[in-house]
N, C-alpha and C positions, 0 to 999 in steps of 0.2 A: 544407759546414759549416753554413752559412744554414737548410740544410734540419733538419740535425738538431738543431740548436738551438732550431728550430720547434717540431718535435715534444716536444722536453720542454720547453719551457713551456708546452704541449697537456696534456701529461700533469700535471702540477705543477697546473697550474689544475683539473682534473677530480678528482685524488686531494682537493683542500681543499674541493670539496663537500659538503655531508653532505644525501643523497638521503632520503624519505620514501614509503613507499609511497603511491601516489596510487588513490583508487577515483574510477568515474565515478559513485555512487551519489549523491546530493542527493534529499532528501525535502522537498521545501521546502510540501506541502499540509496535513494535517492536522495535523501537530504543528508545523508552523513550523520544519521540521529541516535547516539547510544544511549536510551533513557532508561535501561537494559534496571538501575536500581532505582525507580522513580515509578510513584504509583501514577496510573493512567487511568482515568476514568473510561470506558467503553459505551455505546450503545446498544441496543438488539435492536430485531428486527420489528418491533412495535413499536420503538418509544416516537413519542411527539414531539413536535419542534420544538418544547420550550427546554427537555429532556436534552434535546440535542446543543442547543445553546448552552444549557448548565455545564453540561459535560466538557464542551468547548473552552469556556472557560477556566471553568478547574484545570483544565491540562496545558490553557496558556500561562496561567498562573503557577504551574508547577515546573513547567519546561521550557519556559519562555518561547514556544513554538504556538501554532494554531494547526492542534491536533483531532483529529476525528477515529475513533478507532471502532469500529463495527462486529460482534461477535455474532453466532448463532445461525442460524438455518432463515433464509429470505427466500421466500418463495413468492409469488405470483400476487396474493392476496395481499402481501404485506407493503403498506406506504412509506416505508422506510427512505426510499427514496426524496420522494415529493418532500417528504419532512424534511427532508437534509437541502434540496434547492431551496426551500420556503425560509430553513434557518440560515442560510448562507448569502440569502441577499444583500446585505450590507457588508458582507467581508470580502477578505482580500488575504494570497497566500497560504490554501487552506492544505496540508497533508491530510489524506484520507486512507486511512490504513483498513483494508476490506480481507487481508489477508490470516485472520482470523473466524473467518466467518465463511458459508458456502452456499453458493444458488442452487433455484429449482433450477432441474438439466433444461427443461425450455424453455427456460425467463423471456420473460416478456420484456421489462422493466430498466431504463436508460438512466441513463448520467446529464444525458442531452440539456445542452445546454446549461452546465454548471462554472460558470466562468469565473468564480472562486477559488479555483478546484488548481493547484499544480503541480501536485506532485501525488501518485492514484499507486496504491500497490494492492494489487490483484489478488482474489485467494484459489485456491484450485479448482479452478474451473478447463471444462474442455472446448470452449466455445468463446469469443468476443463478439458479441451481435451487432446487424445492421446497425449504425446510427450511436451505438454505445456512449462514444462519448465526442459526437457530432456537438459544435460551436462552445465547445471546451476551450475558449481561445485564450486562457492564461495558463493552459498544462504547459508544463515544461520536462515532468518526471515520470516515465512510466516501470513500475516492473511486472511483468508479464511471466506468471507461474511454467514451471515445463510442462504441466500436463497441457496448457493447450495446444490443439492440434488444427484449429482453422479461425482463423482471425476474417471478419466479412470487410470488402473493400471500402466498405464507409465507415468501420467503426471509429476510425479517426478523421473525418472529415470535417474539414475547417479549422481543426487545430494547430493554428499558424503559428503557436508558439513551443510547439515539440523540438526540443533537440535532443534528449538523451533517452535512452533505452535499454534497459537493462533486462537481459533475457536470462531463467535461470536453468534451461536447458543444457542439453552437453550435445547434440546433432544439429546442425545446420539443415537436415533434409526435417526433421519433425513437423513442422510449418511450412505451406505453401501457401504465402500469399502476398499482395501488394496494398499494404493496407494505410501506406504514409505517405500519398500520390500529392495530397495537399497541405502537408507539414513540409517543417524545414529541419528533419532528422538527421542529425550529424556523427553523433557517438556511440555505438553500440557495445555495452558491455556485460561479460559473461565470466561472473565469479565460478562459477564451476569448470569452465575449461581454463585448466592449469596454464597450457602453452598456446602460442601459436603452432598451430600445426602445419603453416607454412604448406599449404596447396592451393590457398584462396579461398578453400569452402564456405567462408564467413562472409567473404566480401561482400557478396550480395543478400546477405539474410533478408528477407522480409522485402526483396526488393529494391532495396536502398543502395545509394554506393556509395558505403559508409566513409566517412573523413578519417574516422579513426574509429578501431575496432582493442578495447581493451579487456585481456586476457585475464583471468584471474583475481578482477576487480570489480568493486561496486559500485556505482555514479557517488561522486566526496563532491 
């Protein structure tokens, strides 16, 4: 008798919850976005532009942001791309969070020309290719994974509206390149490196001579 009257006040207690879906998604870098307890809708690497519009809005609808969030394996074959400029032509201020998801090692496949697009968080990748995200001219946010190890000197070309940068590295030497000749990049920051290490070795990351280089923080 003990037992069963366990169980329903097991169940009694369970049915007066009322459950939320939970995502593990949290963007806490360039936009300052902690949706860390807010369901997100996502895309793969197939869905269609209308798949992508839907998704868009459900998560402006839930987060009062214009979120784009990309899971799964994009390789070569996949138009995942093209869908996303096709669905993005009419918008404006779009975060595109890729940092869930991972490319073929020789992607082919560009952002070119997504001028929607401002705020782009990378997933681990080792490469930033020619033209990547060439006349992206309303980016304003990048974050850029530590495993990359070569950024090509156009992949930001044209992007007149870059100013923040946020690297999730811990070496200055990881990266050789000048890949921000024709932005206007001003702030570079690096949540993983605790302090200034006060030698300079950041000053010039990426080529740049940054305005301001912060330590231990994530573009807010």
């Amino acid at each position: 008798m003990k037992k069963i009257l366990i169980i329903i006040f097991i169940s009694l207690a369970l049915s007066s919850c009322k459950y939320k879906p939970i995502s593990s998604y949290c963007m806490c870098g360039p936009s300052n976005i902690d949706i860390e307890n807010t369901a997100i809708s996502s895309i793969g690497a197939n869905s269609t532009e209308e798949e992508i519009k839907t998704a868009l809005e459900n998560n402006r609808n839930e987060t009062g942001k214009n979120i784009i969030s990309v899971t799964g394996h994009i390789d070569n074959s996949s138009q995942i791309f093209d869908n996303i400029k096709k669905a993005l032509q009419d918008e404006t201020d779009i975060i595109l969070d890729l940092s869930g998801s991972s490319f073929e090692t020789s992607y082919t496949f560009t952002l070119e020309g997504t001028s929607a697009l401002t705020t782009v968080l990378l997933p681990p990748l080792q490469q930033i290719t020619a033209n990547f995200f060439k006349d992206c001219t309303s980016l304003v946010n990048i974050q850029i994974p530590s495993t990359v190890v070569k950024i090509d000197n156009t992949s930001f070309e044209n992007c007149t509206s870059l100013k923040n940068v946020e690297y999730l590295g811990t070496s200055p030497n990881a990266v050789s390149a000048s890949p921000f000749t024709s932005a206007s990049t001003t702030d570079l920051y690096l949540p993983n490196v605790a302090s200034n290490p006060n030698n300079n070795s950041w000053d010039n990351f990426l080529g740049v001579s940054w305005t301001s280089v912060h330590y231990g923080a994530s573009i807010n």
